[in-house]
C-alpha positions as CSV (number, residue, x, y, z in Angstrom):
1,X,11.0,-17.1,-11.7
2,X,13.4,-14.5,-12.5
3,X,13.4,-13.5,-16.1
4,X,15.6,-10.9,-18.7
5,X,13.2,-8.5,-19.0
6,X,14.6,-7.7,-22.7
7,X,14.9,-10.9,-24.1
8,X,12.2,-12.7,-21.9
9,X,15.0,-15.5,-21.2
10,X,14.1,-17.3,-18.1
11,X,17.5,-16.6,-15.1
12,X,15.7,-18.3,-12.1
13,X,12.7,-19.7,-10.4
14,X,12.1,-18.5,-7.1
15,X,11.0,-21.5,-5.7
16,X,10.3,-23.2,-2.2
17,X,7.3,-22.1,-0.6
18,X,4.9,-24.4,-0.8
19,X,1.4,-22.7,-0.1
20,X,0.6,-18.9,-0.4
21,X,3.2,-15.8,-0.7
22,X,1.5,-13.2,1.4
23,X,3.9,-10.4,0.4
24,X,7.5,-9.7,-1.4
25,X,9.5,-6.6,-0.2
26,X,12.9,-5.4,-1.6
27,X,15.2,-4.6,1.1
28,X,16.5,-0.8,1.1
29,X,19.4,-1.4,-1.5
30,X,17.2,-2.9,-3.7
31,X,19.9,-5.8,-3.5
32,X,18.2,-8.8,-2.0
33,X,13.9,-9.8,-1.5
34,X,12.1,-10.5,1.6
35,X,9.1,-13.1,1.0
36,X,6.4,-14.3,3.7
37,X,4.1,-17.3,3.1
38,X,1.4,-19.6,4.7
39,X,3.8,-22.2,4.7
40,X,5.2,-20.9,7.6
41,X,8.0,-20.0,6.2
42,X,10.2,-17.0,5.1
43,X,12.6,-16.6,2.1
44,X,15.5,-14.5,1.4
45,X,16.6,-13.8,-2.2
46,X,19.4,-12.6,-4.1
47,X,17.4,-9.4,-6.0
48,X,20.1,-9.8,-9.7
49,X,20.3,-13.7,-9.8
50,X,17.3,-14.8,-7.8
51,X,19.1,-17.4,-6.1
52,X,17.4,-18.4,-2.9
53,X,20.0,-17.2,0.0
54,X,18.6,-18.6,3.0
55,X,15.5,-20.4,4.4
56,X,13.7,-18.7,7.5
57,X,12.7,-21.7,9.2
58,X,10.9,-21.6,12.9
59,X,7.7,-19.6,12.5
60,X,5.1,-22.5,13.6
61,X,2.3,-21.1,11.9
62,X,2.0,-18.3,9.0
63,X,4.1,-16.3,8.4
64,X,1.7,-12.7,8.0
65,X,4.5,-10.3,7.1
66,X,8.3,-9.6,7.0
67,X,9.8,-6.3,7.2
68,X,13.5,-5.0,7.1
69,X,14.5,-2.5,9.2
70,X,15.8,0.9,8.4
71,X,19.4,0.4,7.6
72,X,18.4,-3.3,5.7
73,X,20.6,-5.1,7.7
74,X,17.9,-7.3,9.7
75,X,14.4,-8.5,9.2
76,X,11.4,-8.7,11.8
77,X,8.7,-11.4,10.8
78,X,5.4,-11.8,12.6
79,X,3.4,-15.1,12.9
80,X,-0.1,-16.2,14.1
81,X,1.9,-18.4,16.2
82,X,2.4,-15.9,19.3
83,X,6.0,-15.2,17.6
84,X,7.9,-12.8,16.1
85,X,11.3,-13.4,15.0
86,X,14.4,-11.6,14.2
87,X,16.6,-12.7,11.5
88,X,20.1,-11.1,9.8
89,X,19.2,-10.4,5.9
90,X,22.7,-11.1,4.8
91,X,23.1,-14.5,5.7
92,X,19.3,-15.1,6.6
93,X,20.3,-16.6,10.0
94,X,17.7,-16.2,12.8
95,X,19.1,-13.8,15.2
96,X,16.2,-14.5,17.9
97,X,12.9,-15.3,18.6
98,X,11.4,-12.6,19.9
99,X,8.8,-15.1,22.1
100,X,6.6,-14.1,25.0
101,X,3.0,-13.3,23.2
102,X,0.4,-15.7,23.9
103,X,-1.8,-15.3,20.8
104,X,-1.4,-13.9,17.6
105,X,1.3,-11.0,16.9
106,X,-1.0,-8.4,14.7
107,X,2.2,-6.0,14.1
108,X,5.7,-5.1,14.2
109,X,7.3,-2.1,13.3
110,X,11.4,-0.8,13.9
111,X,11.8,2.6,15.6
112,X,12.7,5.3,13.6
113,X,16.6,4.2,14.4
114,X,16.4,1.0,13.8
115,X,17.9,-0.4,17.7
116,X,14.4,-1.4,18.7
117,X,10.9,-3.1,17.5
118,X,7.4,-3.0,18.9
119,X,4.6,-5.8,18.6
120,X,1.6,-6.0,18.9
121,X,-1.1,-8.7,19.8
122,X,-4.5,-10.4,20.3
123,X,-2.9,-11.3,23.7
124,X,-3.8,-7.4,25.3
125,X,0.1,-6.8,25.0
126,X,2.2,-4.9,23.1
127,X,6.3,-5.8,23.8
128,X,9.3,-3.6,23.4
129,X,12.3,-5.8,21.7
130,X,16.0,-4.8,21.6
131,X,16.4,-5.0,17.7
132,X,19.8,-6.5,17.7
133,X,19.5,-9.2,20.4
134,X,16.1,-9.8,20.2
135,X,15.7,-9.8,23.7
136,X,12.3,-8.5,25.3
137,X,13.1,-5.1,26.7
138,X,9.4,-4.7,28.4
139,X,5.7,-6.5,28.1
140,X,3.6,-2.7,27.3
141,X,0.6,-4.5,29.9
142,X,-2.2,-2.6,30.7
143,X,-5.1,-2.8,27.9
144,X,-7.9,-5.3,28.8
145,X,-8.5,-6.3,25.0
146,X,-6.5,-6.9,21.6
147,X,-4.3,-4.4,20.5
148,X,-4.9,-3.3,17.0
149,X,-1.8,-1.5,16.4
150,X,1.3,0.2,18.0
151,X,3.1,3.3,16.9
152,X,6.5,5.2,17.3
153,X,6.5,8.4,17.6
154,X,8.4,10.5,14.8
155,X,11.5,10.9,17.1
156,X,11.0,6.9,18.5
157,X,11.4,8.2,21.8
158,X,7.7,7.0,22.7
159,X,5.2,5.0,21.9
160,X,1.2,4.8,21.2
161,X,-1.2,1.9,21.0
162,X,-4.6,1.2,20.3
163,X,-7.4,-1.4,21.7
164,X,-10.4,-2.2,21.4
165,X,-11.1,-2.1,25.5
166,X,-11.8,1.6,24.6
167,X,-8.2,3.3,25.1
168,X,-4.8,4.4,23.8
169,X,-1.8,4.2,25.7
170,X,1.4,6.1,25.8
171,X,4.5,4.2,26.8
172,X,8.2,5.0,27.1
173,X,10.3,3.4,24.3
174,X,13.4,3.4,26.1
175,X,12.0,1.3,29.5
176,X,8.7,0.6,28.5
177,X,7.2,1.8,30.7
178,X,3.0,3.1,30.7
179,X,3.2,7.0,30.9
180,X,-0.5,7.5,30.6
181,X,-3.6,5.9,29.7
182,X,-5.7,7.7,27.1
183,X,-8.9,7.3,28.8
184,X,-12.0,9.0,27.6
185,X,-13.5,6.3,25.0
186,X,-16.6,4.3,24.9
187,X,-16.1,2.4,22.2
188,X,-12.9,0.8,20.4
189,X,-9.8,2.8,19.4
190,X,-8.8,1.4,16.4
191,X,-6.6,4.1,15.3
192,X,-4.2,6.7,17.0
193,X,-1.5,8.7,15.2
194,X,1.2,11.5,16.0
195,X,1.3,15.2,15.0
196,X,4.4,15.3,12.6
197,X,6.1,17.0,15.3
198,X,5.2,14.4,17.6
199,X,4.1,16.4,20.5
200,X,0.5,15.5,20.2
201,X,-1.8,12.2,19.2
202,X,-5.7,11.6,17.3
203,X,-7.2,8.9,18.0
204,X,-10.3,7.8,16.2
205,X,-12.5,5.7,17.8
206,X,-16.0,3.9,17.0
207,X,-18.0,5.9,19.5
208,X,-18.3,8.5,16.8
209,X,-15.5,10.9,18.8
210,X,-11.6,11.4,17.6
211,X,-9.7,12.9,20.7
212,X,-6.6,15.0,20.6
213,X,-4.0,14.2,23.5
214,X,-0.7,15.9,24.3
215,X,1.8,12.9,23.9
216,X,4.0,14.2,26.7
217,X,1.8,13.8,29.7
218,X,-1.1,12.1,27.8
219,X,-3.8,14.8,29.2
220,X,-6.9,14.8,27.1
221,X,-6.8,17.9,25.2
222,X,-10.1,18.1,23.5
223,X,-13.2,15.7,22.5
224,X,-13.4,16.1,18.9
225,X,-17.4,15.7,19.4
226,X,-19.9,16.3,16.7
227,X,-20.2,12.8,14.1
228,X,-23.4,11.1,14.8
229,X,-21.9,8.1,13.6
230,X,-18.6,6.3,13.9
231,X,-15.4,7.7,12.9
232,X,-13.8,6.4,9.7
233,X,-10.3,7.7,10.1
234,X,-8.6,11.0,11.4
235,X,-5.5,12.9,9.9
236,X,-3.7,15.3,11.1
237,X,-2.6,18.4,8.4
238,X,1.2,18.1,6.7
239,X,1.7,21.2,9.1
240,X,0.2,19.3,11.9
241,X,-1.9,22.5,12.5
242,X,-5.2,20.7,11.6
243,X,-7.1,17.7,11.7
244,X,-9.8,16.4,9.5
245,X,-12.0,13.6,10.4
246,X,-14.3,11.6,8.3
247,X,-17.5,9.8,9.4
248,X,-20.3,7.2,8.8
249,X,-22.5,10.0,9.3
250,X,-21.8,12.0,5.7
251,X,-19.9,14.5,7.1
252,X,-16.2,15.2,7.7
253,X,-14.9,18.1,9.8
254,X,-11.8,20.2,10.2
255,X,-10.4,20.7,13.8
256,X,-7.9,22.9,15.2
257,X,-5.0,20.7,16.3
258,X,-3.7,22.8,19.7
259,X,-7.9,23.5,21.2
260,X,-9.3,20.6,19.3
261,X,-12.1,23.2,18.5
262,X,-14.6,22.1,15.7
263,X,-13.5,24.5,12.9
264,X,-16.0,23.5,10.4
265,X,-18.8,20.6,9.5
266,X,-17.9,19.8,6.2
267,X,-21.4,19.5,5.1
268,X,-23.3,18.2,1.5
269,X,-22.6,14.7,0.9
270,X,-25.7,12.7,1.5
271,X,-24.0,9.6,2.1
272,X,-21.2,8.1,4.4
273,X,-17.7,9.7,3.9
274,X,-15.4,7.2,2.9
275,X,-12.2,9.0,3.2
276,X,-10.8,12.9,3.5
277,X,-7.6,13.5,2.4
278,X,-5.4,17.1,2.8
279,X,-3.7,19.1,0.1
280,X,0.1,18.7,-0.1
281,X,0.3,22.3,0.4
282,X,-2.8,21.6,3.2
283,X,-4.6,24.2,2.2
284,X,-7.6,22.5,0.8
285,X,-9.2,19.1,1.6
286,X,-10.6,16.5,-0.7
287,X,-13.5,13.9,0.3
288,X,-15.0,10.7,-1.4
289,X,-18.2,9.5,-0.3
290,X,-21.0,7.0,-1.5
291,X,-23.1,9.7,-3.0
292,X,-21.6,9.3,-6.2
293,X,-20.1,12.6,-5.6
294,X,-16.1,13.9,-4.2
295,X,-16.0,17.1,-2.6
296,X,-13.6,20.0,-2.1
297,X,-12.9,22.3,0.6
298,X,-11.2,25.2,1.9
299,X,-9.1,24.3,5.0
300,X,-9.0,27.4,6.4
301,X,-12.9,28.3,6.3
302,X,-14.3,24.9,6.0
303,X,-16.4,26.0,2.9
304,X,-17.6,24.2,0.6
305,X,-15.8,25.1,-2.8
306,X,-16.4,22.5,-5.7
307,X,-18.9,19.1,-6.0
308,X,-17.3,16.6,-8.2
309,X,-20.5,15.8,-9.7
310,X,-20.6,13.0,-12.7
311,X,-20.1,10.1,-11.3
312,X,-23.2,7.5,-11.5
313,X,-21.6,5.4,-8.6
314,X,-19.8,5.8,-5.2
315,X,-16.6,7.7,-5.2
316,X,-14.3,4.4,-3.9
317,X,-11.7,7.9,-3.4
318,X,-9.7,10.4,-4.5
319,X,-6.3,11.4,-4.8
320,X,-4.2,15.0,-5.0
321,X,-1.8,14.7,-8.0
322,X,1.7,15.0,-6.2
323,X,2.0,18.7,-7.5
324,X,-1.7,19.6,-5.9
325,X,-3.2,21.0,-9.0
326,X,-5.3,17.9,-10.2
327,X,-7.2,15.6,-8.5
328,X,-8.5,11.9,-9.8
329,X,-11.2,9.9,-8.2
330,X,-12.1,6.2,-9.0
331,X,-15.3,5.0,-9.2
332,X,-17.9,1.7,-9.8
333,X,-19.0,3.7,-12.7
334,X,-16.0,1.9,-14.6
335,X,-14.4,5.4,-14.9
336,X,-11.8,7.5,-13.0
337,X,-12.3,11.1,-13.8
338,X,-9.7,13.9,-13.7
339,X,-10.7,17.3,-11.9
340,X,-8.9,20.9,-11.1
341,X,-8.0,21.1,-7.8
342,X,-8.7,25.0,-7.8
343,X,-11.7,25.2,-9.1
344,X,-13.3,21.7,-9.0
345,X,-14.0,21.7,-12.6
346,X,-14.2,18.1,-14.1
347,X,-11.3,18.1,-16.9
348,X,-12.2,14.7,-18.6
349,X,-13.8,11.5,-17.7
350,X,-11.4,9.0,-18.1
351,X,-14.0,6.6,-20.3
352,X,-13.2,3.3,-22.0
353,X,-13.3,0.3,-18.9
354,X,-15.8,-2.2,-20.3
355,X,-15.5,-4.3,-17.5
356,X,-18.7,-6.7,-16.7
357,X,-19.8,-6.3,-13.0
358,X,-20.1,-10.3,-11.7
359,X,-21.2,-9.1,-8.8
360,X,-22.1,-6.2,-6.2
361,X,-18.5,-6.4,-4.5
362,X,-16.8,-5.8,-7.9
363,X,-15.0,-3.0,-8.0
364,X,-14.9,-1.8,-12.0
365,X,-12.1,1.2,-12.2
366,X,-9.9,-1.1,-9.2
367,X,-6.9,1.9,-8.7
368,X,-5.5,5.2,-10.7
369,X,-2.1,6.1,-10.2
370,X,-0.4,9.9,-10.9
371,X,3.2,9.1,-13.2
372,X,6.1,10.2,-11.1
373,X,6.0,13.5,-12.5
374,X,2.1,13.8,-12.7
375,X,1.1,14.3,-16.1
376,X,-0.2,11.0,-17.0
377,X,-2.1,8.6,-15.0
378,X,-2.9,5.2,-15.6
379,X,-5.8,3.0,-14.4
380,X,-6.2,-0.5,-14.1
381,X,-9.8,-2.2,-14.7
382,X,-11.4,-6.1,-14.3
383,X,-12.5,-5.1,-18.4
384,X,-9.1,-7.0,-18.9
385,X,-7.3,-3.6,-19.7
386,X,-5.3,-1.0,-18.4
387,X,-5.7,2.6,-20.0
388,X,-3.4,5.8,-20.2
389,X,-4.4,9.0,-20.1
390,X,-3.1,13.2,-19.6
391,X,-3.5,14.4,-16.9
392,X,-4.1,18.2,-18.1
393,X,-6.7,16.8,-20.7
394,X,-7.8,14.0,-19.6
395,X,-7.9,12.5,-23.1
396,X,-7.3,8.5,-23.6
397,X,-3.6,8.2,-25.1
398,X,-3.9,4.4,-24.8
399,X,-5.3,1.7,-24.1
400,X,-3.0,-1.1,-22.8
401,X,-4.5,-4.3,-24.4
402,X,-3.3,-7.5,-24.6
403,X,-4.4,-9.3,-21.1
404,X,-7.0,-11.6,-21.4
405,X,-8.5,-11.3,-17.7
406,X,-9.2,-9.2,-15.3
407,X,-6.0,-6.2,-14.8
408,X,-5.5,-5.8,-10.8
409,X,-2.6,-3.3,-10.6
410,X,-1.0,-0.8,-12.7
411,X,2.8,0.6,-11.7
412,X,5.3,3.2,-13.4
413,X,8.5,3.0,-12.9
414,X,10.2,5.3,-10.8
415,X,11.5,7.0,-14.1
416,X,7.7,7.2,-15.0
417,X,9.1,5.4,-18.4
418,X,7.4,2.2,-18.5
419,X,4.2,0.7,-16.7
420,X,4.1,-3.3,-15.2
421,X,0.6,-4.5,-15.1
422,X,-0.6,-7.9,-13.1
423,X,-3.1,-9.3,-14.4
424,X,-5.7,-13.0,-13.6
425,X,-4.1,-14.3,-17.3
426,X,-1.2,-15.8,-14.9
427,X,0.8,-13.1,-16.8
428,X,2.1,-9.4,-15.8
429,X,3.5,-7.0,-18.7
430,X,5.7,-4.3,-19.1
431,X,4.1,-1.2,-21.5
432,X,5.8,2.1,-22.6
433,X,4.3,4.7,-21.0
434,X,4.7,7.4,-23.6
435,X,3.1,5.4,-26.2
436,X,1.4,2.4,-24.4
437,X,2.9,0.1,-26.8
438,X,3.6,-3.6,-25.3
439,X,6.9,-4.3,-24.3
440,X,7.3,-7.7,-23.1
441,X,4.9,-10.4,-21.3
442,X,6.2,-11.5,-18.1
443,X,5.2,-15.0,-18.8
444,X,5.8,-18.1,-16.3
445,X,3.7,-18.0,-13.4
446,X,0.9,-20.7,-13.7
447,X,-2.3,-19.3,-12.0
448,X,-3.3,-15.0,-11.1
449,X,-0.2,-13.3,-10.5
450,X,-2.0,-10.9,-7.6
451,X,1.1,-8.0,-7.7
452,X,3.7,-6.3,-9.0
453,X,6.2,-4.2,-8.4
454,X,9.6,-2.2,-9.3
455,X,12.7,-1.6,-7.2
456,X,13.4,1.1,-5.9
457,X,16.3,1.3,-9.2
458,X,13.7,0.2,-11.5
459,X,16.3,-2.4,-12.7
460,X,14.1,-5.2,-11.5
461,X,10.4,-6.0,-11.1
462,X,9.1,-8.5,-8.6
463,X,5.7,-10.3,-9.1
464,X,4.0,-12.4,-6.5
465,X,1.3,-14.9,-7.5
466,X,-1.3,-17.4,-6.0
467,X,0.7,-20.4,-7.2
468,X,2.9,-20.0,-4.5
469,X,5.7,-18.5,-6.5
470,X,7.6,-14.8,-6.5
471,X,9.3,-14.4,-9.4
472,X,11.8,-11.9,-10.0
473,X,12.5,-10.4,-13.5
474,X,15.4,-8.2,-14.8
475,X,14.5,-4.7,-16.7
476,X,17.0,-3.4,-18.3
477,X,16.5,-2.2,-21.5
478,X,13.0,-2.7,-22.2
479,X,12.1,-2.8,-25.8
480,X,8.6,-3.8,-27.9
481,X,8.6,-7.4,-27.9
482,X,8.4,-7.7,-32.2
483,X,12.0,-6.7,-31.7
484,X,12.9,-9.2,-29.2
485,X,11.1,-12.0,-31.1
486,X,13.4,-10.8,-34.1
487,X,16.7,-10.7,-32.4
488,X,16.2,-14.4,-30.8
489,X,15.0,-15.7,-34.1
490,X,18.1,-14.3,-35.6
491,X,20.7,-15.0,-32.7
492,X,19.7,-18.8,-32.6
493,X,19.5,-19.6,-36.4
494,X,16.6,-21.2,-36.5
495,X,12.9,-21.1,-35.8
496,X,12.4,-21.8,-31.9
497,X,10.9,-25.0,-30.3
498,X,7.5,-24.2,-28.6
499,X,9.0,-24.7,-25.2
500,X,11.2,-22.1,-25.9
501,X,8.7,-19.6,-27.2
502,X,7.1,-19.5,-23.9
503,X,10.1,-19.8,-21.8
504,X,10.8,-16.1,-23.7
505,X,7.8,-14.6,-23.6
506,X,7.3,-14.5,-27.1
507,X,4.8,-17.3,-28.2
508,X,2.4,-15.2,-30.1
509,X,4.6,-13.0,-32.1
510,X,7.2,-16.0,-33.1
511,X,4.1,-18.5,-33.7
512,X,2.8,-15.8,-36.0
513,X,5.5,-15.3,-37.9
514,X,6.2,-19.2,-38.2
């Protein structure tokens, strides 16, 4: 449904599909709303009116995701039906079908230009599509098992993929053609990314190795060989310089990115390292792990320089505030805690989550997120709250109450002014985030609403629920909903039918005052 965030006045349902939305996406403008369902099935919208444009009818089976490429102009959707299909996101008219896989289509990504797509599948393949035709430009044959992903390179003018038969591959984006198999493996590859600069590619594999490759002739550079266990993920530095790995076997190390020589063990955590993420600057490196414990590390020397020690349950992870100075980490303690990213010293615990643990897979503190300009954060908790906090004290400014289950995200706005929480009460809410006073409840949806999310303008917020339903709502002016309630009680005259209390949003505060 599409709603006036200010007055709560339902504009439009955005109604049709009729089982799950997997996912909504705002085109690039901002001006129109890509959704993807089980019901095999995708929906274009009109992002101001909500007014269903067009009908993506052909998939045969559902619909996984839906993408629009670069310039906004066209859409890629992939299917467990063997398809993918191209479709034109002004008019919603299905350009082509972009058919030749013979199982399920896992991916699909737009070069970096926008004239071409790759896919890839279950069937061993991964196929290079002319992005305006549709038509298959090559069949990337070669790997002897299901490809996991496939990548362009920064400049699109190649191509990586993963398998699980144990290899990468480099291709040709222009012919398609296999330049070199990335051969070394025992295991499967289930990751492989390019340098920034594109001139060289990690892979990280589960035979506890990451290898570095030189993406132009696909020669083996070094065997990033050490983890005694498998390999959870490798990244390579913002400068491309470096590469950090982290493993199963509670360690992460640092390699040089031209030798692929072992520049450190990032030793002390007594437990597997879930992630390892670099400094903007990428001069230190911070690591989560299910020791209860994050730890940071000079890049350069690989030593040890701070434990974030207070946690009482595994570190889920931890993220650099955009600005590098702070760090927060998020844990199944129910807290997130706030830490100096010089000195490791723990600045606050962010304490308040209440949230009952149902069972071992519950996740208490589910995400913390930096405001725009990184001076607040806010986190999101199954307690049935979301909480504010600063980030240079790490004192509680407020505690955004009002949900009456379980709070799975928390968003600013792009301006960092206001938050939108989606919450399990069927409801999401908008909050100011200077004083975390309620501004509206986003009230319509009829069971969890699972997500959402701003445009890119911050004009509009898009929610997406299980009840089959992406509603879109209009922010404008958002202002604390005891005003709202005021100004429709005095704009209509007269005391508001129930219907129309909750059609608005306002139910409790009009009910009270009636």
């Amino acid at each position: 449904r599409l709603w006036d965030a200010v007055s709560g006045k339902e504009l439009a349902v955005l109604r049709g599909h009729e089982s799950l939305v997997n996912n909504a996406q705002f085109a690039p403008d901002g001006q129109s709303i890509v959704t993807a369902s089980d019901d095999k099935t995708v929906r274009l919208w009109d992002a101001v009116s909500g007014k269903e444009l067009a009908v993506l009818r052909g998939h045969e089976s559902l619909v996984n995701n839906a993408q629009f490429a670069p310039d906004g102009k066209t859409i890629v959707t992939t299917s467990w039906g063997n398809t993918a299909q191209l479709w034109d996101a002004a008019s919603g008219k299905e350009l082509a079908v972009l058919r030749g896989h013979e199982s399920s289509v896992i991916n699909a990504q737009f070069a970096p230009d926008g004239k071409t797509i790759v896919t890839a599948s279950v069937d061993k393949t991964a196929r290079l599509w002319d992005a305006v035709s549709g038509k298959e430009l090559a069949v990337l044959r070669g790997h002897e098992s299901l490809v996991n992903n496939a990548r362009f390179a920064p400049d699109g003018q190649s191509i990586v993929t993963a398998s699980y038969d144990k290899t990468a591959r480099l291709w040709d984006a222009v012919s398609g053609k296999e330049l070199t198999v990335l051969r070394g493996h025992e295991a499967a590859v289930f990751n492989a990314q390019f340098a920034p600069d594109g001139q060289s590619t990690v892979t990280a594999s589960w035979d506890n190795t990451a290898r570095l490759w030189d993406a132009v002739s696909g020669k083996e550079l070094a065997v990033l060989r050490g983890h005694e266990s498998l390999v959870n993920n490798a990244q390579f530095a913002p400068d491309g310089k470096t590469i950090v790995t982290a493993s199963r076997d509670n360690t992460a190390r640092l390699w040089d990115a031209v030798s692929g020589k072992e520049l450190a063990v990032l030793r002390g955590h007594e437990s597997s390292v879930n992630n390892a993420q670099f400094a903007p600057d990428g001069k230190t490196i911070v690591t989560a792990s299910v020791d209860k414990t994050a730890r940071l590390w000079d890049t350069v020397s690989g030593k040890e320089l701070a434990v974030l020690r207070g946690h009482e349950s595994l570190v889920n992870n931890a993220q650099f505030a955009p600005d590098g100075k702070t760090i927060v980490t998020a844990s199944d303690d129910k807290t997130a805690r706030l830490w100096d990213a010089v000195s490791g010293k723990e600045l606050a615990v962010l304490r308040g989550h209440e949230n009952s643990i149902r069972n071992a897979q519950l996740i208490p503190v589910r995400n913390a997120q930096f405001a725009p300009d990184g001076k607040t954060i806010v986190t999101a908790s199954w307690d049935n709250t979301a909480r504010l906090w600063d980030a240079v004290s790490g004192k509680e400014l407020a505690v955004l109450r009002g949900h009456e289950n379980q709070v799975v995200n928390a968003q600013f706005a792009p301006d960092g002014k206001t938050i939108v929480t989606a919450s399990w009460d069927n409801t999401a809410r908008l909050w100011d985030a200077v004083s975390g006073k309620e501004l509206t409840v986003l009230r319509g949806h009829e069971v969890t609403v699972v997500n959402a999310q701003f445009a890119p303008d911050g004009k509009t917020i898009v929610t997406a629920s299980a009840d089959k339903t992406a509603r879109l709502w209009a922010c404008g002016v958002c202002r604390p909903i005891e005003e709202i309630a005021a100004e429709l009680k005095r704009r209509v005259g007269r005391n508001l039918t129930e219907e129309e209390r909750r059609r608005f949003g306002v139910v409790d505060i009009i009910a009270q005052e009636q």
